[in-house]
DOLUMFI-257298 format. One record per residue (C-alpha): y, x, z; residue number from 1. Coordinates in steps of 0.2 Angstrom, whole numbers. Layout:
<atoms>
+-------+-------+-------+-----+
!     Y !     X !     Z !  nr !
+-------+-------+-------+-----+
!     Y !     X !     Z ! NUM !
...
+-------+-------+-------+-----+
</atoms>
This chain:
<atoms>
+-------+-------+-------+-----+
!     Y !     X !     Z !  nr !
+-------+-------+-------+-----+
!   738 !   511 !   734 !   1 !
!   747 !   511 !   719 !   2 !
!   735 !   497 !   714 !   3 !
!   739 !   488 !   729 !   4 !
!   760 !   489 !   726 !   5 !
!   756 !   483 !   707 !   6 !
!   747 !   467 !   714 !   7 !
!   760 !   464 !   727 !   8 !
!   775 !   465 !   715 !   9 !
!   765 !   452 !   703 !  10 !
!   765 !   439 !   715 !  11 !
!   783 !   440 !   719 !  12 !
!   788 !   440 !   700 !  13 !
!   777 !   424 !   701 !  14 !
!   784 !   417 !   716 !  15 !
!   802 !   419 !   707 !  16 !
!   798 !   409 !   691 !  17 !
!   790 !   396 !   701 !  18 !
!   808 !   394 !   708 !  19 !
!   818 !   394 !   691 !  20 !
!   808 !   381 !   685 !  21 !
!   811 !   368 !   699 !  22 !
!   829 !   373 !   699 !  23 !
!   829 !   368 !   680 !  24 !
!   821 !   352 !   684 !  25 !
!   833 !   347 !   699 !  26 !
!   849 !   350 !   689 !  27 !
!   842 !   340 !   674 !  28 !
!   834 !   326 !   683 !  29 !
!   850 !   317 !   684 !  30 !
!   856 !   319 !   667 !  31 !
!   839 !   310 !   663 !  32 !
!   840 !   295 !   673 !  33 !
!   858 !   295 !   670 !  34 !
!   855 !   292 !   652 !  35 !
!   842 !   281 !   654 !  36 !
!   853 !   271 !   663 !  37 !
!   865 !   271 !   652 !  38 !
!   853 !   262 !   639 !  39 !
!   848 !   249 !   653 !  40 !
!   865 !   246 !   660 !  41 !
!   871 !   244 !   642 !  42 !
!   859 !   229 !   639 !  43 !
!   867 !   221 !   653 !  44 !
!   884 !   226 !   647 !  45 !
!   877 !   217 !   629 !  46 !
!   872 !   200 !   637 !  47 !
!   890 !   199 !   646 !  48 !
!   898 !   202 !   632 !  49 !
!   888 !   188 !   622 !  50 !
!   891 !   177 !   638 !  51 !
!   908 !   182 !   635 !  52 !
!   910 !   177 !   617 !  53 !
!   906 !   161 !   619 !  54 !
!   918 !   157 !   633 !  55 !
!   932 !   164 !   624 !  56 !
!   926 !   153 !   609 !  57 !
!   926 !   137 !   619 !  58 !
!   942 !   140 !   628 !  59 !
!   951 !   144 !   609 !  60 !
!   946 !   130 !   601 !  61 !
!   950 !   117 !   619 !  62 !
!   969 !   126 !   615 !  63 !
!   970 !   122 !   598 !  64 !
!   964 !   103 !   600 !  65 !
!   979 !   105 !   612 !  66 !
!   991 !   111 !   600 !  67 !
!   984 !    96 !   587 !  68 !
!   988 !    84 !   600 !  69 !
!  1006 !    91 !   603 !  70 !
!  1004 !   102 !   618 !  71 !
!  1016 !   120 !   617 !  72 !
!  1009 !   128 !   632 !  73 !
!   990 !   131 !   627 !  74 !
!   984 !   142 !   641 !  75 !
!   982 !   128 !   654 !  76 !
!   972 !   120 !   644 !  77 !
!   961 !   138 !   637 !  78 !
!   959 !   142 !   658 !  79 !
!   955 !   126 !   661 !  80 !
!   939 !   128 !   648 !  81 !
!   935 !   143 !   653 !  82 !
!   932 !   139 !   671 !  83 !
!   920 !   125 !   666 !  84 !
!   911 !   138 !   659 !  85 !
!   910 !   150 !   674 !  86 !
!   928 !   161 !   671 !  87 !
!   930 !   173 !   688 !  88 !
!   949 !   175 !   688 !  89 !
!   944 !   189 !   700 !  90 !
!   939 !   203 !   688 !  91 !
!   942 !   193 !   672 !  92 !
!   958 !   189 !   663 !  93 !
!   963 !   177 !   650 !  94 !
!   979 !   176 !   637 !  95 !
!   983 !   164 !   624 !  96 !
!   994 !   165 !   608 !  97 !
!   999 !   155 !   592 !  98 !
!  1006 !   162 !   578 !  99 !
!  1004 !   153 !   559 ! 100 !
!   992 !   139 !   562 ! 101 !
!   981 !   149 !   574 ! 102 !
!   975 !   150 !   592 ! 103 !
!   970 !   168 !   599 ! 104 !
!   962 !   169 !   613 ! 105 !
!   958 !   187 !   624 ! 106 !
!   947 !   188 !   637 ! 107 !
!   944 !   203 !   649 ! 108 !
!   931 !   206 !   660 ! 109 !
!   929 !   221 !   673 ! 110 !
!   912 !   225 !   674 ! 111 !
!   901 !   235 !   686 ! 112 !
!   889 !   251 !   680 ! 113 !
!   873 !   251 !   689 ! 114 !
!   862 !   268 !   684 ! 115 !
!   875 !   277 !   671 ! 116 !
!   886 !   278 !   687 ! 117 !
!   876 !   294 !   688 ! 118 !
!   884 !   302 !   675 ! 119 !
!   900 !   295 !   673 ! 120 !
!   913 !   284 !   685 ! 121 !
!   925 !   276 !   672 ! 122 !
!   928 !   258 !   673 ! 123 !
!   918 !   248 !   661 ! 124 !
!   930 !   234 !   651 ! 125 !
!   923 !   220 !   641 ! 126 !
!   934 !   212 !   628 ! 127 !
!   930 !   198 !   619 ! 128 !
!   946 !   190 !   603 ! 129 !
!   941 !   172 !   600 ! 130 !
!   953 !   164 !   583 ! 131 !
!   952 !   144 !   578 ! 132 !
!   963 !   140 !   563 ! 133 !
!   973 !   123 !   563 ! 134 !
!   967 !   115 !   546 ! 135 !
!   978 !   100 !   538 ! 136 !
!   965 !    87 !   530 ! 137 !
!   972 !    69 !   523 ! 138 !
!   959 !    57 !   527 ! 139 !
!   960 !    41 !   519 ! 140 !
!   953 !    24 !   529 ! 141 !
!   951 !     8 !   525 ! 142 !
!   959 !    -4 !   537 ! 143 !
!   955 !   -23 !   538 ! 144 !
!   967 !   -33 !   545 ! 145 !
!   972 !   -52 !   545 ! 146 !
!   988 !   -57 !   534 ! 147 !
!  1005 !   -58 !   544 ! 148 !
!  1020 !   -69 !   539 ! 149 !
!  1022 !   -82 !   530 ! 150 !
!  1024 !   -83 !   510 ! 151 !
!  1036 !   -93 !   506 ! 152 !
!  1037 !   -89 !   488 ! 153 !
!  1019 !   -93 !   482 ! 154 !
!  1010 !   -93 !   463 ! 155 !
!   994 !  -103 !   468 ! 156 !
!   983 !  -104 !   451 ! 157 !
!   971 !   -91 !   451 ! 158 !
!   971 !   -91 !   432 ! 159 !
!   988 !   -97 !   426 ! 160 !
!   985 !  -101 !   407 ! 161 !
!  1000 !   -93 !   404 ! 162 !
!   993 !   -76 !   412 ! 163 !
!  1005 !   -75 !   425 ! 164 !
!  1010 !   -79 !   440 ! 165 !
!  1026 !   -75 !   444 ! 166 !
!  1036 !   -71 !   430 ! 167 !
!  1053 !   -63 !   431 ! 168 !
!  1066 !   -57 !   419 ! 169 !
!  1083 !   -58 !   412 ! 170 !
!  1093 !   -54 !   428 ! 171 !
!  1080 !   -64 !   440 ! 172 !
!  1082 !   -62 !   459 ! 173 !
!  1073 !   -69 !   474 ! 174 !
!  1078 !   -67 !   491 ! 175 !
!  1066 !   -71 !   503 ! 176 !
!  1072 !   -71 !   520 ! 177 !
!  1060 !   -69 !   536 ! 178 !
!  1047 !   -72 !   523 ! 179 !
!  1037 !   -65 !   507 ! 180 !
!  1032 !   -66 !   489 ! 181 !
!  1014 !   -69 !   485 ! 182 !
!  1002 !   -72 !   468 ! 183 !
!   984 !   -79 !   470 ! 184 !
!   985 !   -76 !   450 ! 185 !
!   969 !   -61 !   446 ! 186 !
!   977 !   -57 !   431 ! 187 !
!   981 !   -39 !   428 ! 188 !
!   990 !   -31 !   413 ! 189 !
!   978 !   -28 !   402 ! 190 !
!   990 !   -16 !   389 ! 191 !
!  1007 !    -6 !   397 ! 192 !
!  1017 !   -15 !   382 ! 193 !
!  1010 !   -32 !   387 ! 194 !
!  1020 !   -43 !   400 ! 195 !
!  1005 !   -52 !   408 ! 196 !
!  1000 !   -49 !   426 ! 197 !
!   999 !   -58 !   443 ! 198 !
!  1018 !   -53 !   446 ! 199 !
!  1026 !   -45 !   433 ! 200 !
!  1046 !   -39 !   434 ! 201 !
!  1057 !   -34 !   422 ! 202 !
!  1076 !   -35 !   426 ! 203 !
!  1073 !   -41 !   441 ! 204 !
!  1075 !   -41 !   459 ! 205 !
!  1064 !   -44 !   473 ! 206 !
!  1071 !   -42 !   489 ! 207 !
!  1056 !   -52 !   504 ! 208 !
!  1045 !   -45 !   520 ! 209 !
!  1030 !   -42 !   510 ! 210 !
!  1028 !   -43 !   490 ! 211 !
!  1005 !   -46 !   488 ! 212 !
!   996 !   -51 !   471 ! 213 !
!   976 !   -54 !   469 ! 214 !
!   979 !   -46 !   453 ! 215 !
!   992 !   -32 !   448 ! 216 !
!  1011 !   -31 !   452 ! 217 !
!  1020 !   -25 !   437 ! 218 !
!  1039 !   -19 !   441 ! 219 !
!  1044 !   -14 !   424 ! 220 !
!  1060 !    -3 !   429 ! 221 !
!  1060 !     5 !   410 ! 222 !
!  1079 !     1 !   410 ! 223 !
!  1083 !     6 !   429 ! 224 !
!  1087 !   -13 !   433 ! 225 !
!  1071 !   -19 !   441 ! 226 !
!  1071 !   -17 !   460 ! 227 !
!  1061 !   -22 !   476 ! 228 !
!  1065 !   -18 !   494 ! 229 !
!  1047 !   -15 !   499 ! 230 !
!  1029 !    -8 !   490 ! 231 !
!  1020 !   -21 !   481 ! 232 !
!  1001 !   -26 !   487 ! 233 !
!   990 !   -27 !   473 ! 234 !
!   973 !   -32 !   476 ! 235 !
!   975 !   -45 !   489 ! 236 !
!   965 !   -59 !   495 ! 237 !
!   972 !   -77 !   489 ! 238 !
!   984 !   -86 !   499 ! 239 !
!   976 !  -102 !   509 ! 240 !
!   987 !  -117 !   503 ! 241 !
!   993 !  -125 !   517 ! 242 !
!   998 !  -140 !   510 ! 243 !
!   980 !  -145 !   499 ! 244 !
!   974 !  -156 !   512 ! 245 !
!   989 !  -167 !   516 ! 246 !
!   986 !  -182 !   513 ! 247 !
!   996 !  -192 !   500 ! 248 !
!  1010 !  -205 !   503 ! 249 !
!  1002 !  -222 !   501 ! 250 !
!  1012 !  -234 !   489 ! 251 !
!  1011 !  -252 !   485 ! 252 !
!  1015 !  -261 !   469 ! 253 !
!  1032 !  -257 !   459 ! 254 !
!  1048 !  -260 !   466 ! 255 !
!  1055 !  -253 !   451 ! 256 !
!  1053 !  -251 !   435 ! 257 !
!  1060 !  -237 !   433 ! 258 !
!  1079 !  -233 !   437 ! 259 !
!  1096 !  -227 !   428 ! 260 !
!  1110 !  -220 !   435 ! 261 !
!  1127 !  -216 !   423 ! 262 !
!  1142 !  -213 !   426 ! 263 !
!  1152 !  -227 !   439 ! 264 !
!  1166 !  -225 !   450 ! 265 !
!  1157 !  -227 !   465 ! 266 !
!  1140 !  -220 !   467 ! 267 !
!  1124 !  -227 !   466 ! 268 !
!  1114 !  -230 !   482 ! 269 !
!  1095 !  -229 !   479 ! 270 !
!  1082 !  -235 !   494 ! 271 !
!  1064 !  -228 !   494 ! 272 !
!  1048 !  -238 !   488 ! 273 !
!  1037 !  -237 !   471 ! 274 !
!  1046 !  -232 !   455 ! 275 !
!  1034 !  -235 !   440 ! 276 !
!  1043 !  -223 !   428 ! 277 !
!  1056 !  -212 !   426 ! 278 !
!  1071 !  -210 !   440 ! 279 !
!  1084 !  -206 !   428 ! 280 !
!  1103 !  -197 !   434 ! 281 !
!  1114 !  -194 !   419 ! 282 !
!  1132 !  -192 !   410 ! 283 !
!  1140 !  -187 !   426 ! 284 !
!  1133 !  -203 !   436 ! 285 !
!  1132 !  -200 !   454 ! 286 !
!  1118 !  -207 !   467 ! 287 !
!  1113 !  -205 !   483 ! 288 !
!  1095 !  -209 !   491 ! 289 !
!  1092 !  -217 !   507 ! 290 !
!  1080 !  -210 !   517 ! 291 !
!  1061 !  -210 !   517 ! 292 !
!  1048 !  -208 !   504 ! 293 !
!  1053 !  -211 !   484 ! 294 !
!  1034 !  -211 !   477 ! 295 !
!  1039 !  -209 !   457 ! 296 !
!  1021 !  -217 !   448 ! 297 !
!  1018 !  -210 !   432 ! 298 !
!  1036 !  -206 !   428 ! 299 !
!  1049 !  -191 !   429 ! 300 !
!  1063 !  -187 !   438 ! 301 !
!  1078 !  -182 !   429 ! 302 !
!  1096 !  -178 !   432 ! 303 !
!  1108 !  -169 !   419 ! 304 !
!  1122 !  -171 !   410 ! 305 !
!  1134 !  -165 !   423 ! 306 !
!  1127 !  -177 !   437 ! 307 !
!  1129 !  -178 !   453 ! 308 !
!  1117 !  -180 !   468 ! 309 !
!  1124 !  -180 !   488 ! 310 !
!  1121 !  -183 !   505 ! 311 !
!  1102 !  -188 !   504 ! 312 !
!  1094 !  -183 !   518 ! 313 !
!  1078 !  -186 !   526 ! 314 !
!  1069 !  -188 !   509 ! 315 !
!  1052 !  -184 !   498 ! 316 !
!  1050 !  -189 !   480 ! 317 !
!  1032 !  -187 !   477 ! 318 !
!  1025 !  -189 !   460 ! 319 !
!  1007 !  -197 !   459 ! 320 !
!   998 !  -211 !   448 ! 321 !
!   986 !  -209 !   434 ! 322 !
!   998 !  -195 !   425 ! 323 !
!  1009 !  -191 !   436 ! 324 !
!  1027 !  -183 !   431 ! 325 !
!  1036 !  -168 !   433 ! 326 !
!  1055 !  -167 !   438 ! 327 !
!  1068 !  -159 !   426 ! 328 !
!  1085 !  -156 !   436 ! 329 !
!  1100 !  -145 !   425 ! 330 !
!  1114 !  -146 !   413 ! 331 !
!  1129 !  -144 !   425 ! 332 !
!  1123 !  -155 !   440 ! 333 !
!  1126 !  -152 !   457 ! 334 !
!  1110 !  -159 !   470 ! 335 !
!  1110 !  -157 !   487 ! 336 !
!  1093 !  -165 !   495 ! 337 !
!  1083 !  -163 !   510 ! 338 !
!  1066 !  -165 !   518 ! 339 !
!  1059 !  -177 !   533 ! 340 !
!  1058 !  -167 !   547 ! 341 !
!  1044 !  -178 !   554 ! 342 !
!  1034 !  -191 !   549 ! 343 !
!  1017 !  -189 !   537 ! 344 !
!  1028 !  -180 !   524 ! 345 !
!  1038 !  -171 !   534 ! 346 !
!  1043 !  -153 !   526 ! 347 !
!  1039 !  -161 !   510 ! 348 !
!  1054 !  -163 !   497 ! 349 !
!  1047 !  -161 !   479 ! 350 !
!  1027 !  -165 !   480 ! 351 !
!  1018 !  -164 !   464 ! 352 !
!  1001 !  -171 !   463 ! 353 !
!   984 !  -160 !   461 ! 354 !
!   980 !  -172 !   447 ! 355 !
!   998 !  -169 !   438 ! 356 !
!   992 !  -159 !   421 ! 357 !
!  1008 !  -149 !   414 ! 358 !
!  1009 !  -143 !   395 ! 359 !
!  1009 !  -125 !   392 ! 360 !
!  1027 !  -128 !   383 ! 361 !
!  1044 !  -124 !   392 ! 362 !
!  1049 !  -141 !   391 ! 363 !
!  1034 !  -149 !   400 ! 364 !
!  1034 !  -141 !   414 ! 365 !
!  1045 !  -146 !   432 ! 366 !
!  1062 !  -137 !   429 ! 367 !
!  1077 !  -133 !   437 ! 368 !
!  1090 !  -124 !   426 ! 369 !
!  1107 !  -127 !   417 ! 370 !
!  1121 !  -119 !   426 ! 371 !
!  1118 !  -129 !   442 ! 372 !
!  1119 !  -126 !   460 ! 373 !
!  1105 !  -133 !   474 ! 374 !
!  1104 !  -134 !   491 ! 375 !
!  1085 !  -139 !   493 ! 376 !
!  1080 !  -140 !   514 ! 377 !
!  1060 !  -142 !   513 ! 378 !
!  1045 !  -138 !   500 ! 379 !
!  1043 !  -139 !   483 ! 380 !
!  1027 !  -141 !   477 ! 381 !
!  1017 !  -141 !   463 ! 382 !
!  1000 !  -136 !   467 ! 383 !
!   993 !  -138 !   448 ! 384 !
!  1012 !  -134 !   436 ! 385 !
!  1020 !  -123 !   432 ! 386 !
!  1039 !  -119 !   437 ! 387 !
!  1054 !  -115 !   428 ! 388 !
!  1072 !  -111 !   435 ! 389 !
!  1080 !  -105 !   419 ! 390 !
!  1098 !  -101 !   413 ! 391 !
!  1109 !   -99 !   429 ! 392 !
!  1100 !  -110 !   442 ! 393 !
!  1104 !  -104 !   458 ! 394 !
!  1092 !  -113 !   470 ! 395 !
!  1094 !  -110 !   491 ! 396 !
!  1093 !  -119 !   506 ! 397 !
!  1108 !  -126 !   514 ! 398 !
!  1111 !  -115 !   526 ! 399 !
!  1103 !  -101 !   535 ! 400 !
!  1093 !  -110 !   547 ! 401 !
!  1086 !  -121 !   534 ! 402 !
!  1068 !  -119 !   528 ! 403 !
!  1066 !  -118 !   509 ! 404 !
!  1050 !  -111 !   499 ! 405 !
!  1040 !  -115 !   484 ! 406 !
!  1022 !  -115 !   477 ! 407 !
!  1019 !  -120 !   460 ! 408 !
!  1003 !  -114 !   450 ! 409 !
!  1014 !  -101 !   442 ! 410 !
!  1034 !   -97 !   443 ! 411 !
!  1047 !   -90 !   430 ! 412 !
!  1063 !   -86 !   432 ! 413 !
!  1076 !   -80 !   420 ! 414 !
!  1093 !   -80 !   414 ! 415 !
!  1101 !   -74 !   431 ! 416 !
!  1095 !   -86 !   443 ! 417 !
!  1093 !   -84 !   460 ! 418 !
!  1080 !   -92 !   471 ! 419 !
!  1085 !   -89 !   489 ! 420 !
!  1070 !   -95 !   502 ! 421 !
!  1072 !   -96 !   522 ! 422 !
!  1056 !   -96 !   532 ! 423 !
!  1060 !   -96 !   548 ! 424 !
!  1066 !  -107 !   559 ! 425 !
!  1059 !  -121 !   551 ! 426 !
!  1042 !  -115 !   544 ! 427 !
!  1032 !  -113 !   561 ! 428 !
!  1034 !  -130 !   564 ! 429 !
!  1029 !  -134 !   546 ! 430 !
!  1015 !  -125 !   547 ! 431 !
!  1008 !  -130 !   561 ! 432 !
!  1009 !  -148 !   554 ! 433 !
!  1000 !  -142 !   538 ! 434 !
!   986 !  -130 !   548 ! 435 !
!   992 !  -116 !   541 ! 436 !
!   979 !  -101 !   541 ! 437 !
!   989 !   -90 !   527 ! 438 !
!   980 !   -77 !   516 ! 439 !
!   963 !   -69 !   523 ! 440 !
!   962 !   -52 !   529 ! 441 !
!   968 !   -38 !   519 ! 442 !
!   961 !   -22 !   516 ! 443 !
!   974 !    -9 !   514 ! 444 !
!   969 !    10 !   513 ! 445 !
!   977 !    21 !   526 ! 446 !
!   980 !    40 !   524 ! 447 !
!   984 !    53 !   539 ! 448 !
!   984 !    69 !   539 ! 449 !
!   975 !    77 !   551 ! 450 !
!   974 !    94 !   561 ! 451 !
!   955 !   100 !   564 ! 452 !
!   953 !   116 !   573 ! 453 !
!   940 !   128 !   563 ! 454 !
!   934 !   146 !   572 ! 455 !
!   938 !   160 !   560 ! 456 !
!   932 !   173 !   570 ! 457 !
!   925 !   179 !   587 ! 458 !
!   919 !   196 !   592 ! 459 !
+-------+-------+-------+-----+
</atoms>
């Protein structure tokens, strides 16, 4: 019996542990799948919050090209990015700041718990903090673009013997109005104490549109006196001479020998045609041309002495023959001349010839200086001399509407002068006449600063 109680009691002892151990197993069944959920679910989590990343990288740097392009309110245009890319305004959120050069964006999203809601119900937030830096940068271009206006003081010998091509000291001053100042001379100034260059300035004054040189534009402003209104160009290409194919004024045999006028009470009245030799106004004679065209043939044209030139209008004195001359206008004179304004030389008031070969002395190249006062309407030109307006010459047009410019090979000025040049109205129709192109394109380097937006960070 006792036997039997022993075996009885055994199987209920065994019937109770089998119990404990399924009671053990219930309760710790889901903490097990609650962790191993936890580990799945966080995968998921890991690949929203890359997805994430990268959408709150995009939508920073689209609101710092904003603020490069002058926007202030950036989060327009980070919302607008980030719905491209698949933002849910419904359980994400979005915020946009700039502080020191730099776009934050923070983005938000509410996402869901699959398995490891087992274990735990708190609300699972993804966070993502996207920053792009606004970096200044110069960047330097190179611009072509075709030559504007019109220069109306121009230097046209590539390699001036004298190593210059517009030369101005002693008080010089050019005003070129509606206009600008140019040198096709390449020289460049090969010491800082030596005054050579393809425009070199030294107490002087340059006031135009645009100042250009093939060579080098020296302004020499060791004393504080050498002045320009606007940046020199250096490194320009030439100026096209407008006037190299014209053709010259057709002349016949000698009307004249020569002519010379002094001093009479009534003034001289001189009729166009061939003068073969010098045109000679001296010891305060005073003369007047008719118009049309004076062709001067292997001779000169002077007037000094105190001389006196008025009322010629409608007039070119053009300088041709086997040598031709030059023209030497000062001492004291006053001249008041101008230019057809039609006709086959009209525009044309002093016209030198190609074939004219000038000295490399002062004196042998076409002058105006002396103390006098011109009023010169139309071009001087003197495609292969030099010219020299010297000791208080003060050359302009006669009035404002008046076109007045020179080209000579080379220019100097000294001894307070003043060369005052008017290119417009006048010169489109010139210019047209003469099939202007003026100087080929320019290169000019450009620099900008510019705003590029760089990532710094993203988590």
């Amino acid at each position: 019996m006792e036997r039997i109680r022993l075996l009885s009691r055994m199987r209920k002892f065994c019937r109770a542990e089998d119990g404990a151990i399924g009671t053990v197993l219930a309760i710790a069944a889901p903490v097990i799948i609650g962790f191993t959920g936890l580990a799945i679910d966080y995968n998921i989590w890991k690949k929203e919050q890359t997805a994430l990343s990268r959408v709150a990288d995009s939508a920073a740097v689209a609101a710092a090209f904003a603020k490069s392009n002058g926007a202030t309110d950036l989060a327009p245009y980070a919302l607008a990015d980030a719905e491209k890319n698949g933002f849910d305004d419904t359980r994400e959120s979005l915020a946009v700041s700039f502080s020191e050069g730099n776009v934050t964006v923070d983005l938000q999203r509410h996402s869901d718990r699959f398995l490891s809601s087992i274990i735990t119900r708190e609300p699972v937030i993804l966070k993502s903090q996207a920053n792009v830096e606004l970096i200044e940068k110069e960047v330097i271009t190179t611009e072509v673009v075709p030559s504007s206006g019109y220069p109306c003081i121009t230097a046209l010998d590539a390699n001036p013997t004298n190593h210059r091509g517009i030369y101005m000291h002693n008080t010089a001053f050019i005003d070129a109005t509606d206009c600008g100042v140019h040198s096709n001379s390449e020289h460049v100034q090969p010491h800082p104490w030596v005054e050579s260059a393809s425009i070199y300035m030294r107490n002087a004054h340059i006031e135009a549109d645009f100042i250009r040189s093939v060579g080098q534009t020296i302004v020499n402003d060791w004393n504080g006196y050498t002045t320009v209104n606007v940046e020199p160009q250096s490194g320009v290409e030439p100026f096209v001479d407008p006037f190299a194919n014209l053709t010259p004024p057709v002349h016949g045999s000698c009307d004249n020998n020569g002519q010379t006028v002094n001093y009479v009470p009534t003034p001289a009245v001189l009729q166009p045609g061939t003068y073969c030799g010098d045109i000679i106004i001296q010891n305060g004679g005073q003369a007047s041309f008719a118009p049309g065209v004076y062709n001067i043939i292997n001779g000169d044209f002077l007037v000094r002495g105190g001389a006196q030139i008025h009322d010629s209008q409608d007039v070119t004195f053009y300088f041709g023959g086997t040598s031709p001359g030059k023209w030497i206008i000062d001492n004291g004179t006053d001249v008041s001349l101008s230019a057809p304004s039609d006709g086959d030389s009209a525009g044309m008031l002093f016209w030198q010839s190609a074939e004219a070969q000038c000295g490399l002395y002062y004196n042998q190249q076409n002058k105006f200086a002396g103390g006098a006062d011109f009023a010169f309407d139309g071009v001087i030109y003197a495609p292969n001399c030099g010219l020299v307006i010297d000791n208080n010459a003060q050359l302009s047009p006669s009035n404002e509407n008046a076109h007045m410019s020179v080209h000579a090979a080379w220019i100097e000025m000294k001894g307070n002068t003043r060369l005052t040049a008017y290119g417009a109205p006048a010169e489109p129709e010139l210019v047209s006449q003469t099939d202007f192109t003026g100087a080929a394109e320019v290169e000019t380097n450009i620099v900008t600063t510019t705003i590029t937006p760089q990532l710094r960070y993203s988590n």
